[in-house]
N, CA and C of each residue as an Amber inpcrd file, in Angstrom:
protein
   195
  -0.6880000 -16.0800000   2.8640000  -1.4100000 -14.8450000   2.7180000
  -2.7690000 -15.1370000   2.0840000  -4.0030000 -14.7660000   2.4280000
  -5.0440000 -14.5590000   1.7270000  -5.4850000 -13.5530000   1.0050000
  -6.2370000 -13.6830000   0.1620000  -6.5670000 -12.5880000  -0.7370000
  -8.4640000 -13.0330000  -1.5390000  -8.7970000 -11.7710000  -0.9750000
 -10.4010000 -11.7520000  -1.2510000 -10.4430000 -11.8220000  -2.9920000
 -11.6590000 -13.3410000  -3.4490000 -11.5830000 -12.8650000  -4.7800000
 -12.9860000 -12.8780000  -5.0970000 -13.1430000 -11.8510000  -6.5180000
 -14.6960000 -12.3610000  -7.2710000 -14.8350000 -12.7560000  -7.8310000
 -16.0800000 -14.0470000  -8.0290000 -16.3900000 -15.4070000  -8.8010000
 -17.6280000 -14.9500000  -9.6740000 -17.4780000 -14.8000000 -10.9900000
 -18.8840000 -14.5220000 -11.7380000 -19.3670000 -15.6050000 -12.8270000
 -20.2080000 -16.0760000 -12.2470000 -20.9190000 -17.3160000 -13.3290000
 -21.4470000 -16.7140000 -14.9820000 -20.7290000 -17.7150000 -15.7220000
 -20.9690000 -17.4740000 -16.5040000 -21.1670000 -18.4290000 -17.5110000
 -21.8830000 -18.7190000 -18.6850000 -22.2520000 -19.8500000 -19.8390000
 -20.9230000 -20.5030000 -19.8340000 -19.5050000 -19.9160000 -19.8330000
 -18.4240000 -21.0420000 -19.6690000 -18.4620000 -21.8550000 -18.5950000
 -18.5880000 -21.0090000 -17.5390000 -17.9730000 -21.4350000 -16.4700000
 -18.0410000 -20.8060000 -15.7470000 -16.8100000 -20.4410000 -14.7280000
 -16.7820000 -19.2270000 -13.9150000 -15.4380000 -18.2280000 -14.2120000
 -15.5030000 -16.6050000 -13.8920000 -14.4980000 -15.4790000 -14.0920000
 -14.1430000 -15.6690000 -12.7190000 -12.8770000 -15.6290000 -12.4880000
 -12.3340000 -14.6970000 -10.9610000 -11.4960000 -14.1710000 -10.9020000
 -11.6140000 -12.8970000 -10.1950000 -10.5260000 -11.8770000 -10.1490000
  -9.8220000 -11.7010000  -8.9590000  -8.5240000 -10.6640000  -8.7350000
  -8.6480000 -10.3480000  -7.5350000  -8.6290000  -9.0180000  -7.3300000
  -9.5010000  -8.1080000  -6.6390000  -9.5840000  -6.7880000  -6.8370000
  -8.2680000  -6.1380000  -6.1750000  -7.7500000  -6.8290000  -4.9240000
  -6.4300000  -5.8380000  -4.7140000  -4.9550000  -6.5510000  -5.4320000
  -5.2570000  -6.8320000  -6.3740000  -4.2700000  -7.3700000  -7.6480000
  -5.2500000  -6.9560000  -8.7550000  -4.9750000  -5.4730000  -9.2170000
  -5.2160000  -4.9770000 -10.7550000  -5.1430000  -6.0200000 -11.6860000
  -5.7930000  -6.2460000 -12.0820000  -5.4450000  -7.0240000 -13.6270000
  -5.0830000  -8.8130000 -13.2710000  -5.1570000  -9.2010000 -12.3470000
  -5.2320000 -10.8950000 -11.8690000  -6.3470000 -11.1570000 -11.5470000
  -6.8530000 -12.1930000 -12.7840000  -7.6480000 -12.9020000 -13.1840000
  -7.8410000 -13.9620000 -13.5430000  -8.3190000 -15.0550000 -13.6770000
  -8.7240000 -16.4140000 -14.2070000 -10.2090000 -16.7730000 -14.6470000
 -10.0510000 -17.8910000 -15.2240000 -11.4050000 -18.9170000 -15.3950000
 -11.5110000 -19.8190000 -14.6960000 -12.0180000 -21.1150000 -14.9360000
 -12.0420000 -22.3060000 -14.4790000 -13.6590000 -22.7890000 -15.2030000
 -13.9800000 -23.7790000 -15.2410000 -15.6160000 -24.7630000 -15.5400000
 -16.0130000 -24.7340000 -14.5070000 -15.5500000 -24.9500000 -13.1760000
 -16.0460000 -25.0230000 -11.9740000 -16.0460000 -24.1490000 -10.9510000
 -16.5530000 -23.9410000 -10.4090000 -16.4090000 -22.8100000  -9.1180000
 -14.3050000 -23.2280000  -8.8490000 -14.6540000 -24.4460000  -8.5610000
 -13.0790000 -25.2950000  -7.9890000 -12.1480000 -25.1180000  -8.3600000
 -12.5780000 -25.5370000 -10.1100000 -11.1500000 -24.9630000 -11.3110000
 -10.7780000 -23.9100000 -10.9350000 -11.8590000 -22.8710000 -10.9920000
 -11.7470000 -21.2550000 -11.0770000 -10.6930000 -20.7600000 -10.2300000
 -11.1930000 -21.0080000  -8.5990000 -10.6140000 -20.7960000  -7.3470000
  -8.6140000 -21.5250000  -7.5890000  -8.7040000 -22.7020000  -8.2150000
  -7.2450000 -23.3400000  -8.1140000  -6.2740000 -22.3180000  -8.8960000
  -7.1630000 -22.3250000 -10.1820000  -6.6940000 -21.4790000 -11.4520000
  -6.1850000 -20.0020000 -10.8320000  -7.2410000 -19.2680000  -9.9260000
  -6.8160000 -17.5840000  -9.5140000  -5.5950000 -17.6410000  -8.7680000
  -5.2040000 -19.0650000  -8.1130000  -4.0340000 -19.2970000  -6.9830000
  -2.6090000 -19.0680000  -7.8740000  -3.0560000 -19.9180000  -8.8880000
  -1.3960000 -20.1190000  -9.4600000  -1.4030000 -18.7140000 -10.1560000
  -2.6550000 -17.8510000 -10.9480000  -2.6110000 -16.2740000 -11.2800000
  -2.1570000 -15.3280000 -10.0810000  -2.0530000 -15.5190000  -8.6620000
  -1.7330000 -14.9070000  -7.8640000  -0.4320000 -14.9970000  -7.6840000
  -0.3160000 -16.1660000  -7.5910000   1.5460000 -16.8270000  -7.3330000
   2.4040000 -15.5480000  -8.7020000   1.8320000 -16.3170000 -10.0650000
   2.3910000 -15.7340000 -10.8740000   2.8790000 -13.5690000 -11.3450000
   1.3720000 -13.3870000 -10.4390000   1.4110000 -12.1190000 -10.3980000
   2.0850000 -11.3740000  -9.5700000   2.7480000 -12.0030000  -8.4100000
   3.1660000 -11.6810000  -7.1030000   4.9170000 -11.9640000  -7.6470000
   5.6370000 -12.9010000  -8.6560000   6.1670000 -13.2480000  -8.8030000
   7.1990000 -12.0740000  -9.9270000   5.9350000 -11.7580000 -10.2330000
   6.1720000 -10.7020000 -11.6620000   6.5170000  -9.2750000 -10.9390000
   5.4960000  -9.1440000  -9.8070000   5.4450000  -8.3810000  -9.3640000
   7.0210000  -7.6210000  -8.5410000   7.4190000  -8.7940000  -7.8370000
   8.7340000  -9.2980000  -7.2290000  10.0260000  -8.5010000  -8.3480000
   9.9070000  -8.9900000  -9.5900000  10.7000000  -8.8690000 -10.5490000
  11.1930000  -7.2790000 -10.8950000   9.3390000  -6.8150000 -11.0430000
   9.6720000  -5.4980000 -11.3220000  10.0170000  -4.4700000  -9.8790000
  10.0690000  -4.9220000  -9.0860000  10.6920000  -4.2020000  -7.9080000
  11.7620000  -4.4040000  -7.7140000  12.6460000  -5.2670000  -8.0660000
  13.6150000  -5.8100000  -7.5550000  15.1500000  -4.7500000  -7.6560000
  14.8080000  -3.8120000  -8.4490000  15.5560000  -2.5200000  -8.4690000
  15.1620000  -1.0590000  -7.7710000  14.2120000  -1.5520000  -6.8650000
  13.4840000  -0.2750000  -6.1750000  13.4750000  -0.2760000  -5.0320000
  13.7260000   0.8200000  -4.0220000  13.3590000   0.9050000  -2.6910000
  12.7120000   0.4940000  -2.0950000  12.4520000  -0.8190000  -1.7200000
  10.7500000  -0.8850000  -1.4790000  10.7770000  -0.8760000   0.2810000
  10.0830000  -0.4770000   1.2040000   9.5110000  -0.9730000   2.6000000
   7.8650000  -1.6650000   3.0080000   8.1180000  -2.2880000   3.8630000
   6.2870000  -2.9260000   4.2290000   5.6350000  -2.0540000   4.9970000
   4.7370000  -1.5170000   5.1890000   4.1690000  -1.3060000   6.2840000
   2.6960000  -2.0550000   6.5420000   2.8830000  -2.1870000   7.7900000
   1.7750000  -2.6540000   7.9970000   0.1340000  -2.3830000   8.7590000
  -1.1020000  -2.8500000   8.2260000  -2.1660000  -1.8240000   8.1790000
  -3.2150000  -2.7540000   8.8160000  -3.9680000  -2.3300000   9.7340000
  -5.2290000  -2.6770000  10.0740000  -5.9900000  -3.0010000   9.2520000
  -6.6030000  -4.1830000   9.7970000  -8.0040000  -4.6000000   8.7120000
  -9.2440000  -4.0480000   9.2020000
């Protein structure tokens, strides 16, 4: 799965987020770090995410890009 993220330079380093994941975010020193770093914040968020559904109705649907 892909997922669009934003990279903001900054005196550390770099911020990245992912806007259709509220609240998943990272750093990194490098553009590179940054990007590796948001992967395993995605994994982890998707994981969490998993958890708290795991007692709920859930269905997919699926949507045009």
């Amino acid at each position: 799965m892909k997922y669009k993220v934003i990279l903001q330079e900054s005196e550390e380093g770099f911020a990245v987020s992912c806007p259709a994941l509220p609240g998943c975010w990272s750093q990194g020193q490098t553009e590179i770090e940054a990007l590796d770093n948001i992967q395993d914040a995605i994994t982890e968020y998707l994981m969490a995410l998993e958890e708290t559904l795991s007692n709920q109705i859930v269905r997919e649907v699926e949507v045009a890009a």
